[in-house]
Structure formats: C-alpha cells, structure tokens
Backbone bond lengths (Angstrom), bond angles and torsions (degrees), N, CA, C in turn:
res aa  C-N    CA-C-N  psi(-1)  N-CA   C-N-CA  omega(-1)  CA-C   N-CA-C  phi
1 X - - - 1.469 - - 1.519 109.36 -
2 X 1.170 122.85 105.88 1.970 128.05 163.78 1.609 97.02 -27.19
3 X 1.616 100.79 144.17 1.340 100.98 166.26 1.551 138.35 -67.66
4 X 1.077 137.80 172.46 1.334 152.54 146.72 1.249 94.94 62.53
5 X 1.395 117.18 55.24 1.702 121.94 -176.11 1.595 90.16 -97.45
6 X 1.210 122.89 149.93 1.995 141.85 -167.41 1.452 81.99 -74.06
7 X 1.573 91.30 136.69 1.830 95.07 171.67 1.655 113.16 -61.45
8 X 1.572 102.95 -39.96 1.857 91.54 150.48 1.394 123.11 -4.93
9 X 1.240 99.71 -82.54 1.768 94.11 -174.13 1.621 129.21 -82.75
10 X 1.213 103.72 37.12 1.683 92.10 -148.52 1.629 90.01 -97.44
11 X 1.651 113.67 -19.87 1.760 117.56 -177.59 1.781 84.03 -51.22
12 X 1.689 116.98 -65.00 1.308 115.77 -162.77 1.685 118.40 -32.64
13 X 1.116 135.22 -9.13 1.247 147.98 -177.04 1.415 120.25 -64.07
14 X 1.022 117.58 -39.91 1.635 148.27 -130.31 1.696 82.22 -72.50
15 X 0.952 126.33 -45.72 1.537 135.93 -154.43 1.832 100.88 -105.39
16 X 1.700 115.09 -1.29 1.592 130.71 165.69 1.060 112.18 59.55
17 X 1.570 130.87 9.98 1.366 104.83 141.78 2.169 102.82 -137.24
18 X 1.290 96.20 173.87 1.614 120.63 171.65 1.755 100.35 -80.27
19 X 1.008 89.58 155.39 1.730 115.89 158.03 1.649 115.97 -124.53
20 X 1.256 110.77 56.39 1.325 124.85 175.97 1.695 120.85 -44.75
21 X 1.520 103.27 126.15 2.175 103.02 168.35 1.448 77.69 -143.36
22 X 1.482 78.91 136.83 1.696 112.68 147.76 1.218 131.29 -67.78
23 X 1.422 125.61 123.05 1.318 127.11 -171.47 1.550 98.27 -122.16
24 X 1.737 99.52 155.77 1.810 103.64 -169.74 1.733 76.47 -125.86
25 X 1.679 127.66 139.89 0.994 111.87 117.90 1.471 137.92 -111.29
26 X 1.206 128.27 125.65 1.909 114.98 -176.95 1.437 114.03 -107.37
27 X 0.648 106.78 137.96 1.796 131.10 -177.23 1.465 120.95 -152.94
28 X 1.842 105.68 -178.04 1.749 88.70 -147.54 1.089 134.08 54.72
29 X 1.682 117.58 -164.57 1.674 116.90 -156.72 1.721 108.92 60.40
30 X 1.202 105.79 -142.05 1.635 116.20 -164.38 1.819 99.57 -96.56
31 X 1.436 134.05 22.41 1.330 134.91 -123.46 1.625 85.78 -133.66
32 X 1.633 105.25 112.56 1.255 120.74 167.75 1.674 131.80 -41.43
33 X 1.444 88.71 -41.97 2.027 91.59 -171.55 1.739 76.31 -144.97
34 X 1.668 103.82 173.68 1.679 104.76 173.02 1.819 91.51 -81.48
35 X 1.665 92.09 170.84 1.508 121.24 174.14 1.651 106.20 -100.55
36 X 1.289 139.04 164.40 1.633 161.08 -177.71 1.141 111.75 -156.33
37 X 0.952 98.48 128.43 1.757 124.05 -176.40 1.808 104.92 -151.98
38 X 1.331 97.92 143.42 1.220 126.36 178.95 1.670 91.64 -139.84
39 X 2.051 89.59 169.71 1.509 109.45 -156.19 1.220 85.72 -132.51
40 X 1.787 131.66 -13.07 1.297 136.96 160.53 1.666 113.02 -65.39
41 X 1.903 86.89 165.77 1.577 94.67 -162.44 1.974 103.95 -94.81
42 X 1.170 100.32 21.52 1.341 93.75 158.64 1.762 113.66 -168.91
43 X 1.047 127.12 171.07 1.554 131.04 179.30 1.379 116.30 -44.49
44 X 1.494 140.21 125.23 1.300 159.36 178.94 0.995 126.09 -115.83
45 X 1.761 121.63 52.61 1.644 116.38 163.06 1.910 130.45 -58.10
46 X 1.957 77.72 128.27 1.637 82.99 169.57 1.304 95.82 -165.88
47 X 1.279 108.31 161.77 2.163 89.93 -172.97 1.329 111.99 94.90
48 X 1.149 101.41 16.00 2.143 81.69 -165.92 1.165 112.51 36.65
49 X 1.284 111.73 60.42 1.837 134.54 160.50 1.814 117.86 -159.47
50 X 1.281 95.81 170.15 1.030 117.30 156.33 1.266 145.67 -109.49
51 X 1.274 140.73 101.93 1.794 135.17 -144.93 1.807 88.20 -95.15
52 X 1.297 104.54 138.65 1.411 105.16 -173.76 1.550 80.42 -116.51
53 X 2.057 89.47 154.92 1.761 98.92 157.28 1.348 146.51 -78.61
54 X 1.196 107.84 116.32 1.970 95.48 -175.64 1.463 99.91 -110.12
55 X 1.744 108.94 88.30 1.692 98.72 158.95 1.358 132.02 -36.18
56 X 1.319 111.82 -32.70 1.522 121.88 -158.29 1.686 103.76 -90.73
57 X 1.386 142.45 3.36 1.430 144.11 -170.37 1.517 101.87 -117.83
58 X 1.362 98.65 148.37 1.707 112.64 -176.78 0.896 107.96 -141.28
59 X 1.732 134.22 161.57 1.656 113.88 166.06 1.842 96.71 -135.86
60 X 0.987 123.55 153.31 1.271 139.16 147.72 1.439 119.97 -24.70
61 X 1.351 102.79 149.42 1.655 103.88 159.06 1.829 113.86 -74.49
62 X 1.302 94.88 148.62 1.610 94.17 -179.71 1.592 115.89 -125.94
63 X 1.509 96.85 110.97 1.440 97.24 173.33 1.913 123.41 -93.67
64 X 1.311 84.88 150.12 1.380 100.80 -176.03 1.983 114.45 -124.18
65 X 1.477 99.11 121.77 1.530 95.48 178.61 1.805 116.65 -93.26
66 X 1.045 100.18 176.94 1.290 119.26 175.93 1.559 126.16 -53.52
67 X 1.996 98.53 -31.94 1.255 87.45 151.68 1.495 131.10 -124.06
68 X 1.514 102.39 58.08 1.241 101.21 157.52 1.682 102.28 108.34
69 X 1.740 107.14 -24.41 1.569 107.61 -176.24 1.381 120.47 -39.65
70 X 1.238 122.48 -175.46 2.053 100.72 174.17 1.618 92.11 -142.86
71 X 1.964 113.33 -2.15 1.419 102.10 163.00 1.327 113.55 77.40
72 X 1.342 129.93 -174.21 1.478 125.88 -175.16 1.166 116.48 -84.90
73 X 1.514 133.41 143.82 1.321 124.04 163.81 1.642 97.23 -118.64
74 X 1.290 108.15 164.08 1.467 122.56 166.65 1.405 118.23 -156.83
75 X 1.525 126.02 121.91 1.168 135.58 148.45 1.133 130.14 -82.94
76 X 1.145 126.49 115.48 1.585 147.99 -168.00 1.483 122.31 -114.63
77 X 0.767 115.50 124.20 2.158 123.62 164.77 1.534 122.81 137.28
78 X 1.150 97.62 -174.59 1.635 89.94 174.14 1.344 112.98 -95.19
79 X 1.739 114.29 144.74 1.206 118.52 176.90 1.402 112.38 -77.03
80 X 1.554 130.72 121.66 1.249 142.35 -149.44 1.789 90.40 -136.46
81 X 1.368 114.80 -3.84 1.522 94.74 166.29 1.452 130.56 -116.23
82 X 1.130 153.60 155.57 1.631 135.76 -151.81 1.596 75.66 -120.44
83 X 1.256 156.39 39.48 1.673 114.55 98.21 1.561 119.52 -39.54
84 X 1.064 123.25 -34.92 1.575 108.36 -142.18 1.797 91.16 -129.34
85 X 1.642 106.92 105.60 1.477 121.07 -173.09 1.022 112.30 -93.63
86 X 1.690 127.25 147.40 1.266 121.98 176.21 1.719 104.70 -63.82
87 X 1.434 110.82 -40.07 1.631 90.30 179.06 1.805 127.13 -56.52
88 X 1.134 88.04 -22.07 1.723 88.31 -173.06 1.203 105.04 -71.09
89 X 1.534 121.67 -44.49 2.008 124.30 -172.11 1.720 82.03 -76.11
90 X 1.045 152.16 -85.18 1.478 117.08 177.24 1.137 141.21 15.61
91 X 1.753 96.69 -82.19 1.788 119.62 -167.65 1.707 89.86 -68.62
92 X 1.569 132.82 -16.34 1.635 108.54 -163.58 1.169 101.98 82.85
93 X 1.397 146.08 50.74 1.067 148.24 -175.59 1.868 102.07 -101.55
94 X 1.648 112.99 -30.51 1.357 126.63 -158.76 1.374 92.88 -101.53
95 X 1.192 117.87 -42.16 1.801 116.71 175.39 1.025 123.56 -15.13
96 X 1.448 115.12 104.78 1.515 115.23 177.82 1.105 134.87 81.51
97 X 2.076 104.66 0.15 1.710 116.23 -170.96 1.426 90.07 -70.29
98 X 1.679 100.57 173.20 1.256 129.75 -171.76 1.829 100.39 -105.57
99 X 1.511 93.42 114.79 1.805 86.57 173.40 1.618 75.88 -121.54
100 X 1.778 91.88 145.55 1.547 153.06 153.02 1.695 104.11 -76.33
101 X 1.249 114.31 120.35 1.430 108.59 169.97 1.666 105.23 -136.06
102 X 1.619 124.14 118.14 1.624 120.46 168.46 1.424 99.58 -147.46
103 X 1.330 109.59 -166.85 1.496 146.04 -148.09 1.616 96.61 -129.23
104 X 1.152 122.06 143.93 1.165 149.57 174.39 1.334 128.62 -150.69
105 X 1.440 144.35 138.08 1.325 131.29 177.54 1.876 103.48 -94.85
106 X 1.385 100.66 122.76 1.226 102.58 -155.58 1.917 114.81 -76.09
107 X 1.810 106.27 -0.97 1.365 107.65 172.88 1.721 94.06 -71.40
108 X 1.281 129.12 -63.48 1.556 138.67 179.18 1.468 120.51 -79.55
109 X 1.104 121.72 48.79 1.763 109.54 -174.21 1.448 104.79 -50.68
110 X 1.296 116.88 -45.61 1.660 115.50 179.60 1.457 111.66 -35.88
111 X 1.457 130.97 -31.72 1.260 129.27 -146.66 1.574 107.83 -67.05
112 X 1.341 96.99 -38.32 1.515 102.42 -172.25 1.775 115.94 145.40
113 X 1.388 113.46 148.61 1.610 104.67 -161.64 1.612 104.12 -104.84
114 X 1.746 119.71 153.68 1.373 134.32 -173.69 1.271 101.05 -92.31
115 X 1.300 125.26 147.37 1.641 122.66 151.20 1.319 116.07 36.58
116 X 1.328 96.29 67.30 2.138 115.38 171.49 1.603 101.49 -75.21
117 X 1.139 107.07 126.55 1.875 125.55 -173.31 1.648 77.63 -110.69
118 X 1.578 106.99 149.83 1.582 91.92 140.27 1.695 95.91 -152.32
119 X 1.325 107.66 152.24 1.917 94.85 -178.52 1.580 91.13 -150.62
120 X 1.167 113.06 -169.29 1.884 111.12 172.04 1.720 120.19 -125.76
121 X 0.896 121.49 161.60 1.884 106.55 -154.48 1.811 83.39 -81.99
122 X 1.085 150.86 -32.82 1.672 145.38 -174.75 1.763 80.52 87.81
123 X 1.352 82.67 -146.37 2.212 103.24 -169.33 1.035 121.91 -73.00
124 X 1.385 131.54 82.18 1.697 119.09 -178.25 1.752 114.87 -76.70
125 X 2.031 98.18 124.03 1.337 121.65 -173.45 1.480 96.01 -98.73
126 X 1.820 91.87 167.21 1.276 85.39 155.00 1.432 118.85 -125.61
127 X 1.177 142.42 147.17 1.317 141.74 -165.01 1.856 103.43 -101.99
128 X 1.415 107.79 112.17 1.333 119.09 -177.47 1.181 118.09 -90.14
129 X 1.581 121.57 5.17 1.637 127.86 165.18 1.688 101.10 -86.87
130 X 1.141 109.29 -46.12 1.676 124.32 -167.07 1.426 110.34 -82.71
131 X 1.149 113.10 -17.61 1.534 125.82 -176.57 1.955 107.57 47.48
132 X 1.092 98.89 55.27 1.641 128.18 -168.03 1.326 122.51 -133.97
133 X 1.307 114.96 145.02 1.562 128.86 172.43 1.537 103.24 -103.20
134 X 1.715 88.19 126.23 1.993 91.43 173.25 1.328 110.92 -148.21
135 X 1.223 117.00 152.54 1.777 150.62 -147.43 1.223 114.52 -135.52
136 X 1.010 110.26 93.76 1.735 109.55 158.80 1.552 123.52 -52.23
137 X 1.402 115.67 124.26 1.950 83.62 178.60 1.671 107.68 -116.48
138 X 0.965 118.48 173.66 1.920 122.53 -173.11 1.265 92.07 -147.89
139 X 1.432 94.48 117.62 1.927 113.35 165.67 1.602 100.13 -49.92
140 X 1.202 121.59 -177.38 1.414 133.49 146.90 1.494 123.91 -40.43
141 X 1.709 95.80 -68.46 1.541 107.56 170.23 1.247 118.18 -20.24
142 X 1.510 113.85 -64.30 1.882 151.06 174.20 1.556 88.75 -23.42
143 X 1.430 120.72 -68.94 1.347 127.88 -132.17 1.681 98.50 -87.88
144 X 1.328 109.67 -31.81 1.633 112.74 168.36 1.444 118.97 -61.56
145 X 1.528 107.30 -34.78 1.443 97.95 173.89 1.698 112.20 -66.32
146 X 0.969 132.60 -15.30 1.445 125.66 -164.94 1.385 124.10 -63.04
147 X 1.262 127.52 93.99 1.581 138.30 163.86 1.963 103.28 10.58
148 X 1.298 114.36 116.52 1.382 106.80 169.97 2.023 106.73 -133.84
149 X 1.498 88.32 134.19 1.670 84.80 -167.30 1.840 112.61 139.50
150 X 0.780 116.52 175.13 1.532 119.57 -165.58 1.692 103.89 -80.79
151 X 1.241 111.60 177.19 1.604 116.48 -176.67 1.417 111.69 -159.06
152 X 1.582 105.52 132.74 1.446 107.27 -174.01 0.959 107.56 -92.66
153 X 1.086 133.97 135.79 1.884 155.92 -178.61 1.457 123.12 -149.35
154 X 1.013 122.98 145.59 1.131 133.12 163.07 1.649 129.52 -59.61
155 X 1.420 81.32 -28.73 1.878 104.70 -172.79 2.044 98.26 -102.80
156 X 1.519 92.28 149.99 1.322 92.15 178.60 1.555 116.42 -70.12
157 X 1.083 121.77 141.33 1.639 128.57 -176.36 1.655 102.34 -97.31
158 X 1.070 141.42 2.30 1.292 126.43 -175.38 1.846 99.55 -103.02
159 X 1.480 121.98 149.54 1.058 113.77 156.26 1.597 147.34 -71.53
160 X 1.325 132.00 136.87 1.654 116.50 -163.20 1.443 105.60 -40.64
161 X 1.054 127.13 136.38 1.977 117.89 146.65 1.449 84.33 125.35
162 X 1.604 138.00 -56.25 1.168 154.82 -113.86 1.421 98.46 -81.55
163 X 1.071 120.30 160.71 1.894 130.21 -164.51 1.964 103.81 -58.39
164 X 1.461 101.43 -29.33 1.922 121.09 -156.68 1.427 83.56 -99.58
165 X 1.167 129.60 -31.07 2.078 123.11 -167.93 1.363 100.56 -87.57
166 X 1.529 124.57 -43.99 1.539 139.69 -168.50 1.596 118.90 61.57
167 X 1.515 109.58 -0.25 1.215 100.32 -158.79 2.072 105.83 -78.46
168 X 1.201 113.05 133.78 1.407 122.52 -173.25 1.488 104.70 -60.70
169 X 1.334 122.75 100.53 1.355 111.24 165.86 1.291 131.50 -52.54
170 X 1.341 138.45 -46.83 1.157 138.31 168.42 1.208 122.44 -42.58
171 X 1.848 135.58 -20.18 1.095 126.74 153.49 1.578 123.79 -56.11
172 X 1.558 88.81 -14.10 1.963 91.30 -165.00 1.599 109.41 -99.43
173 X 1.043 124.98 6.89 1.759 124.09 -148.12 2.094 86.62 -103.52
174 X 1.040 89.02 164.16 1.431 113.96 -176.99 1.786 121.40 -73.94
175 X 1.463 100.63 -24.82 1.424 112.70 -166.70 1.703 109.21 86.10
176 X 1.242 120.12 -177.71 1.439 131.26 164.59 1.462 138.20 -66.30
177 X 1.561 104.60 102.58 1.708 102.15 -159.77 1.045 107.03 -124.00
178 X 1.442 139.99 142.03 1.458 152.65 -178.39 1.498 101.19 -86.22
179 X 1.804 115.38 158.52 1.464 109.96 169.16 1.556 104.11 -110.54
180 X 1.077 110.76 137.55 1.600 117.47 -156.35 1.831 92.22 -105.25
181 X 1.239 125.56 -32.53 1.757 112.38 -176.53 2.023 79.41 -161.87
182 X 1.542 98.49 130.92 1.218 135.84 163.56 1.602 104.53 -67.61
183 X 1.384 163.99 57.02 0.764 164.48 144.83 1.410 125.23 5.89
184 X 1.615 122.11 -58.61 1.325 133.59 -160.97 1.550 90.62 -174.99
185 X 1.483 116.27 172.45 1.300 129.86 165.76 1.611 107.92 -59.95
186 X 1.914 111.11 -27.67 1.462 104.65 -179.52 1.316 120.73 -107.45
187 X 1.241 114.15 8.50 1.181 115.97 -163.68 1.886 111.78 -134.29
188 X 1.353 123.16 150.66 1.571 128.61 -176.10 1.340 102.28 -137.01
189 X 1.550 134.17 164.13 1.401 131.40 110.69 1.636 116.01 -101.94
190 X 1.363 122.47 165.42 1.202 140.81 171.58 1.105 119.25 -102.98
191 X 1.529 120.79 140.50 1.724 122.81 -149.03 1.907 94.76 -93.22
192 X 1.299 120.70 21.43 1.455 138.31 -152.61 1.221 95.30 -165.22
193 X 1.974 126.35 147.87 1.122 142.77 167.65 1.823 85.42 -88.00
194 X 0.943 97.19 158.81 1.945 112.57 -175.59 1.946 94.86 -89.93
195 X 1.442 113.00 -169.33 1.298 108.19 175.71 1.903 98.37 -113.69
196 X 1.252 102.34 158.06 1.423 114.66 -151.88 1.421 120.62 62.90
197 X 1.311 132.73 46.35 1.153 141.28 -153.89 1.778 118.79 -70.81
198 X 1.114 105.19 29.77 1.154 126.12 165.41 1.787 138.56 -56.09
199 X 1.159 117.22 113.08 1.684 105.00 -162.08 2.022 94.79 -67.92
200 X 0.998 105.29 152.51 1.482 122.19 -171.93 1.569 116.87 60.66
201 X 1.165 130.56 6.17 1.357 138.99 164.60 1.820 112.85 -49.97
202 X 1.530 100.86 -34.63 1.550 105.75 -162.18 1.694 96.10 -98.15
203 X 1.393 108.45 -18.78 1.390 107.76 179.00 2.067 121.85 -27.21
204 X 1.246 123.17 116.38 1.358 108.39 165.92 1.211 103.02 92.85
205 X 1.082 122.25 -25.23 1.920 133.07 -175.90 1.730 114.54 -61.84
206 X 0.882 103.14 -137.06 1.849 102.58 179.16 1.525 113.72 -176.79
207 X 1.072 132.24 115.83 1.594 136.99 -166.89 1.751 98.12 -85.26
208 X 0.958 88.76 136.78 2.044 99.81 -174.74 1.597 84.32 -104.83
209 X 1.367 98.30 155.01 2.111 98.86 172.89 1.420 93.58 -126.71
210 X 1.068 127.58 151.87 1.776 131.17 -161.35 1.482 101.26 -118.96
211 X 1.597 112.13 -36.19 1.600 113.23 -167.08 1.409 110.67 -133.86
212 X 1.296 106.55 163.42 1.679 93.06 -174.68 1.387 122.90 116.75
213 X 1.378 97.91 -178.94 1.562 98.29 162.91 1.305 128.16 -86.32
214 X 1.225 128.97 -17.25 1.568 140.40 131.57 1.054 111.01 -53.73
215 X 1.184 169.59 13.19 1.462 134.61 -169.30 1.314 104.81 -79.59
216 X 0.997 99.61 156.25 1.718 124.66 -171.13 1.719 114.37 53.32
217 X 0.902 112.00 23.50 1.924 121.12 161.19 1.734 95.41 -99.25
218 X 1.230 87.48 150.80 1.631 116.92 -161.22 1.760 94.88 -130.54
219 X 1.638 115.08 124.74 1.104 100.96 176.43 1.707 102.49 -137.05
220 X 1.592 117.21 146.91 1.433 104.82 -173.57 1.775 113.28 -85.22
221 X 1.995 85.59 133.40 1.677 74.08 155.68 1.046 147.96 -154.12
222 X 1.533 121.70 -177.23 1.865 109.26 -134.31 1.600 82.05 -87.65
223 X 1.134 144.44 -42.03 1.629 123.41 -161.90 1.553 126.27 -151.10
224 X 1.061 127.19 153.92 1.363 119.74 -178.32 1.342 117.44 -121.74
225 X 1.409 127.97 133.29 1.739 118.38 161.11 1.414 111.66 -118.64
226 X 1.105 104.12 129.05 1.438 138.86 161.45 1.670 114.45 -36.03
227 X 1.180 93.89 -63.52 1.448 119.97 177.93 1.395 103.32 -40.28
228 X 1.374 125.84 -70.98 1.806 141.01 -134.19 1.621 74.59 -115.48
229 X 1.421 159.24 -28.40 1.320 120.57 -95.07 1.337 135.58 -28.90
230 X 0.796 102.50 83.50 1.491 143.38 165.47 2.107 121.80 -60.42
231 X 1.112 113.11 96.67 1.467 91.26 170.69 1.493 107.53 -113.61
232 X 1.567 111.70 166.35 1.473 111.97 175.95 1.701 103.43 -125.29
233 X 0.867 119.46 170.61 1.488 119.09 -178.19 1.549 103.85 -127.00
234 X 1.065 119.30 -179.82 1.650 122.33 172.97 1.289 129.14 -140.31
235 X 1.126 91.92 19.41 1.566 122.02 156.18 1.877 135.20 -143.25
236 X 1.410 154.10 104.21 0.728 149.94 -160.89 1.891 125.27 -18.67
237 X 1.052 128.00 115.72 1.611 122.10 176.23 1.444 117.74 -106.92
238 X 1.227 130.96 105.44 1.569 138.71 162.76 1.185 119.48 -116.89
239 X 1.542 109.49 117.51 1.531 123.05 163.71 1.177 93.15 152.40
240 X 1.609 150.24 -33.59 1.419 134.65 -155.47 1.826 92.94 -72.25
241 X 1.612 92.00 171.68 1.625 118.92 168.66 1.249 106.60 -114.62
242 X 1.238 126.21 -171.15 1.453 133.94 -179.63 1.847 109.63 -106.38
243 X 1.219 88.39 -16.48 1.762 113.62 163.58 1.350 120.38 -59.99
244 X 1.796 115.38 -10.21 1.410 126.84 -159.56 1.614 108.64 -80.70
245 X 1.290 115.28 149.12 1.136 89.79 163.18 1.550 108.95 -119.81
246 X 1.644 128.68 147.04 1.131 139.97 -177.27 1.401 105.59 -97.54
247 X 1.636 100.77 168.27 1.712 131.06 162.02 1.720 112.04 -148.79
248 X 0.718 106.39 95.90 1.776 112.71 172.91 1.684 103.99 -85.34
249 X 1.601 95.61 138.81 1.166 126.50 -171.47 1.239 120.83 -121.93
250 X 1.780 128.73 104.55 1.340 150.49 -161.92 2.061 94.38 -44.50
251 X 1.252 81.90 141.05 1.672 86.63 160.74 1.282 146.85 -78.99
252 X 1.303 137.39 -142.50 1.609 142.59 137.66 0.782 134.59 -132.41
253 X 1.493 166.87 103.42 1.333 145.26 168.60 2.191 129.28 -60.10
254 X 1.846 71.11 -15.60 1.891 78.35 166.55 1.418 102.34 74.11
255 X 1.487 122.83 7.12 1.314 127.54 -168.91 2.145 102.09 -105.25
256 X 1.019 99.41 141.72 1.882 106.15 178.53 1.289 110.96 -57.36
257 X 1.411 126.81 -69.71 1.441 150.98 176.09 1.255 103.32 117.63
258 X 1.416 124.95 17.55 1.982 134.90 164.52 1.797 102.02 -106.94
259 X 1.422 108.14 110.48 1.441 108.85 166.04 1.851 115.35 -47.32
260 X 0.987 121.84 -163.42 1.294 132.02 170.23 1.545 120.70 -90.14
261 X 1.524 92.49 -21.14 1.548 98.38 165.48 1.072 115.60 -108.15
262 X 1.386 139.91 34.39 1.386 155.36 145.47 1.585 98.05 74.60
263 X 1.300 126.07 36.17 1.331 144.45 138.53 1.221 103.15 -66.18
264 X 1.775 112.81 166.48 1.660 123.00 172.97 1.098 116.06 -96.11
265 X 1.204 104.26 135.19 1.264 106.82 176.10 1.822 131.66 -123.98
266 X 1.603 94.77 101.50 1.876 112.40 -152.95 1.098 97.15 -55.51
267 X 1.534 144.85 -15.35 1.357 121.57 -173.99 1.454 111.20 -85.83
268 X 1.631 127.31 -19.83 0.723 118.04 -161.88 1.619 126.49 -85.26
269 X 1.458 126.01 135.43 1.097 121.82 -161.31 1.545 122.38 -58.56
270 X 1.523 102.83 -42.59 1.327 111.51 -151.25 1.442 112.24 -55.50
271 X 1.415 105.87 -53.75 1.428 122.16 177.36 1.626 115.52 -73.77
272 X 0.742 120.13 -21.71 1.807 132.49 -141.80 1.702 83.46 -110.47
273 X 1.676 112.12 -66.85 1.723 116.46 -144.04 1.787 83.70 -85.88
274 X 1.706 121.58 -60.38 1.384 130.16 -156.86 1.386 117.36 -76.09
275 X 1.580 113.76 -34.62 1.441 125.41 -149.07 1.355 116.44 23.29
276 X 1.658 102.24 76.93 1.042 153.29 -178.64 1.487 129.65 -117.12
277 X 1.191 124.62 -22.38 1.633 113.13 -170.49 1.246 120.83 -81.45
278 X 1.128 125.99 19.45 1.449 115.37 146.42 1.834 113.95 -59.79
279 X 1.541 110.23 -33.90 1.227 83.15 -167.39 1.851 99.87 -126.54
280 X 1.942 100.32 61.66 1.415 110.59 -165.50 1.802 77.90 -87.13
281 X 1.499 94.56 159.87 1.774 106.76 178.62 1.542 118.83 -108.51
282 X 1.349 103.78 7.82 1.852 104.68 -179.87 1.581 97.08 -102.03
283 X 1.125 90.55 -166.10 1.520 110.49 169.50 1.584 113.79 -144.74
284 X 1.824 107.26 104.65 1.201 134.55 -161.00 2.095 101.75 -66.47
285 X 1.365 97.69 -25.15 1.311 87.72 -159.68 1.971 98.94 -102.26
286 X 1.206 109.75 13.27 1.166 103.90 -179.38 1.500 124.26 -65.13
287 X 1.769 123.28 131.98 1.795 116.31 -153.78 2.086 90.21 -73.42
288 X 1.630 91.01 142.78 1.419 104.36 178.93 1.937 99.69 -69.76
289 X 1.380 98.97 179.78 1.568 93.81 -172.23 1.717 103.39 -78.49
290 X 1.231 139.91 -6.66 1.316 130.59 167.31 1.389 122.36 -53.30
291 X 1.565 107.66 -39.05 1.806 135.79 154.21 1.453 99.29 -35.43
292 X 1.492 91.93 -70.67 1.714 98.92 -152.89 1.478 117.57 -50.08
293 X 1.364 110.89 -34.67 1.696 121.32 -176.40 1.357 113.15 -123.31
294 X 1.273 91.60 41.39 1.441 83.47 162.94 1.228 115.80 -115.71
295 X 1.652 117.15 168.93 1.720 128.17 -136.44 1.664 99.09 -108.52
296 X 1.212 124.60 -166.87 1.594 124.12 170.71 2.077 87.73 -102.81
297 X 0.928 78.59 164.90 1.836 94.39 -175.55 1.079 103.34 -139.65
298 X 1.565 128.91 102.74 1.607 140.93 137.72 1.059 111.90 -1.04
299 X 1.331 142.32 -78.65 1.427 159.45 -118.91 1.807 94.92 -99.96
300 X 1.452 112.97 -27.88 1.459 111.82 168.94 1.010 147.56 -42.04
C-alpha cells in the first residue's frame, strides 16, 4: 500500500492494489466557475462535479523537500478539451488560477484524494519558436516567499489608469477604429489613423475589441506605425474579423521625463506624454550603481 493514503481508502486495499487517475482542479484567476479535468478515460463525479477527460494533458513528477519546497511542476500536451480555449489562455483568462492537483482511485473517487499538490499557473506566454503555451507554476511555499512592501526604482511602480497613477484613460484611447487587413496572428492595420497618430504612441498600450468574437478582450501591444497604421501585438491574436471594431490604448514607459541630474528628459512619459508627475511612483533622482560603489579618489 503507497504511503499516507486517508484511512478513507484503506478498505480499497483489500484486493492490494489502487486504480489511480489524476485529477486537476483550476479555479480563480480571471475564471468564471472552477475547471475539472481528469487524466482518466472517462468522466469521474465526486465533489459536486464532474471531472472531464483530457487525453491530451500530462504532468511531471513532483518533488517535494524537506523543507517544505514543492520543486518543479509541469503541465504538458495538447488541450483536447473545449473547456479550455485558445482565446481565453490568450486573453489571460488562466493567469494566476489556482490548480488543485491529487490522486483518486477511479472505481471510488468518493473515497477520498492522495497527495493534493496545489500551486498557481503565474503568467501564461506564448512561445513563438515552440508554437506553445507556457506557465510557470509556484507551490504555496513559492508565494510566501514573495517580497511584500514598497520598491525603490527609478521607474514608476504604479500601473497606468490605476487609483496611485490617476491618469484618466479615456483622454488617452484612440477613438473607434476598424481593421482594414489582418496581417499575421501579430500583426493589423486600421482602415483609420487612431487619434494621436503618432508612430510609438501605442507602444506598450493594449487594444480593447468592442465587437465580435472578442469583444471585450484586451490584448497588449508591442508597437505602432504611424506610417502603415500598422499595429503589432506581443502576443498571438485569433478570432477577430475585419468587421471588428477597435480602441487602442496609449502606453508607458514608467519613465519621469527628469534625468538624474534634474535635466529633461523628452523620452520620458510621465511628464512629457501624461503631465502627470506629480503623482510619478519611482524615484527619478535615485544614484545609479556607479554612485553606489564608488571609492574616495586621491587625485580629487
């Protein structure tokens, strides 16, 4: 008998071995109701649920240390079940959900579950060499270690829009724009120049979709031209039409627009793009590390 199995299951023994399936549950993140998944070849209610089959998912071995680490996890395969849409791991829909991972003997799932993991998937990318979706995951443990408290930077730490930035988005948005030629999965033009029609204006920003089969997914993107209007994204987009209608949303560079020597500094957004730095969140004048270590000098 495997260890530290719930006295629950221990009648199941009698006959010396398990019929073990893996069950995933994920929930949280941006995620309406939780998700169920099983690694068995057919449906496994218990829970007031239903565990559906995903032939196509695998997971790693999972190590666990002594103190408490939970080690690497990895989920691997193709998603073969329509819970789980390519638009949603896109839109960030999975970001940060909470997966549940145990063991069950799949004649009794009721009986009770083996070796419950639970960690959260972190940022799902997509990898455009691998033509793949990937997830970092962090046990619990993971998530206690995480730095809590303010941070000195040079660059502003608050996000655009955000209660601490104040800046009014709706002054910054593009207005209503059609997509005139689908380019690539990363790439658009608009049958309209946007407002502020500036090449790199849209840089870092985020395109809202209004109609469609997207509407209301928000996706970031990496660049804008003026020229073509042209946008690029920085992450893959499938499902819009050219029927769509858009709103592009100005970026940040997170930069003051005051050098360190209290010179100006034109690239910088805060002051320059928002006229905003009263309420920038870094600290522009903080000494770079050449400051920091540097020695007394004789010759001075």
């Amino acid at each position: 008998m495997p260890d530290n199995v719930p006295n629950s299951m221990r009648p199941l023994s009698v006959r010396g071995t398990f019929h073990f399936a893996r069950c995933w549950k994920i929930s949280e993140g941006e995620l309406s109701s939780p998700k169920y998944f099983t690694d068995h070849d057919v449906p496994l209610v218990f829970d007031n649920a239903t565990w559906i089959p995903n032939d196509g998912l695998g997971a790693s071995a999972i190590a666990t240390g002594l103190n408490q680490d939970a080690g690497s996890v990895e989920l691997r395969g193709v998603i073969s079940s329509s819970e789980i849409t390519e638009a949603d791991l896109r839109a960030g829909v999975y970001n940060n959900a909470l997966v549940e991972e145990f063991l069950v003997d799949a004649r009794f799932p009721w009986a009770g579950k083996y070796r419950t993991n639970r960690y959260r998937m972190g940022q799902i990318s997509w990898n455009e060499k691998k033509k793949t979706f990937e997830a970092d995951s962090q046990s619990v443990v993971d998530q206690l270690r995480k730095n809590v408290g303010g941070r000195y930077s040079r660059r502003c730490r608050w996000t655009l829009g955000d209660n601490d930035c104040g800046v009014n988005l709706v002054s910054f948005q593009s207005g209503l724009m059609g997509i005139l030629t689908i380019v690539d999965d990363f790439t658009i033009t608009t049958t309209a120049p946007p407002s502020n029609d500036v090449t790199g204006y849209y840089d870092d920003g985020s395109m809202v979709v209004g109609t469609g089969d997207l509407a209301g997914k928000s996706f970031p993107i990496k660049s804008y031209d003026s020229d073509t209007n042209t946008f690029k994204f920085q992450i893959p987009v499938v499902g819009w039409a050219v029927s769509d209608v858009l709103v592009a949303q100005a970026g940040c560079n997170h930069r003051s627009g005051v050098a360190i020597d209290g010179t100006a500094d034109t690239e910088g957004h805060c002051k320059n793009k928002f006229s905003n730095l009263a309420n920038f969140g870094g600290f522009p004048f903080l000494p770079t590390d050449d400051k920091l270590f540097s020695t007394p000098d004789s010759k001075s």
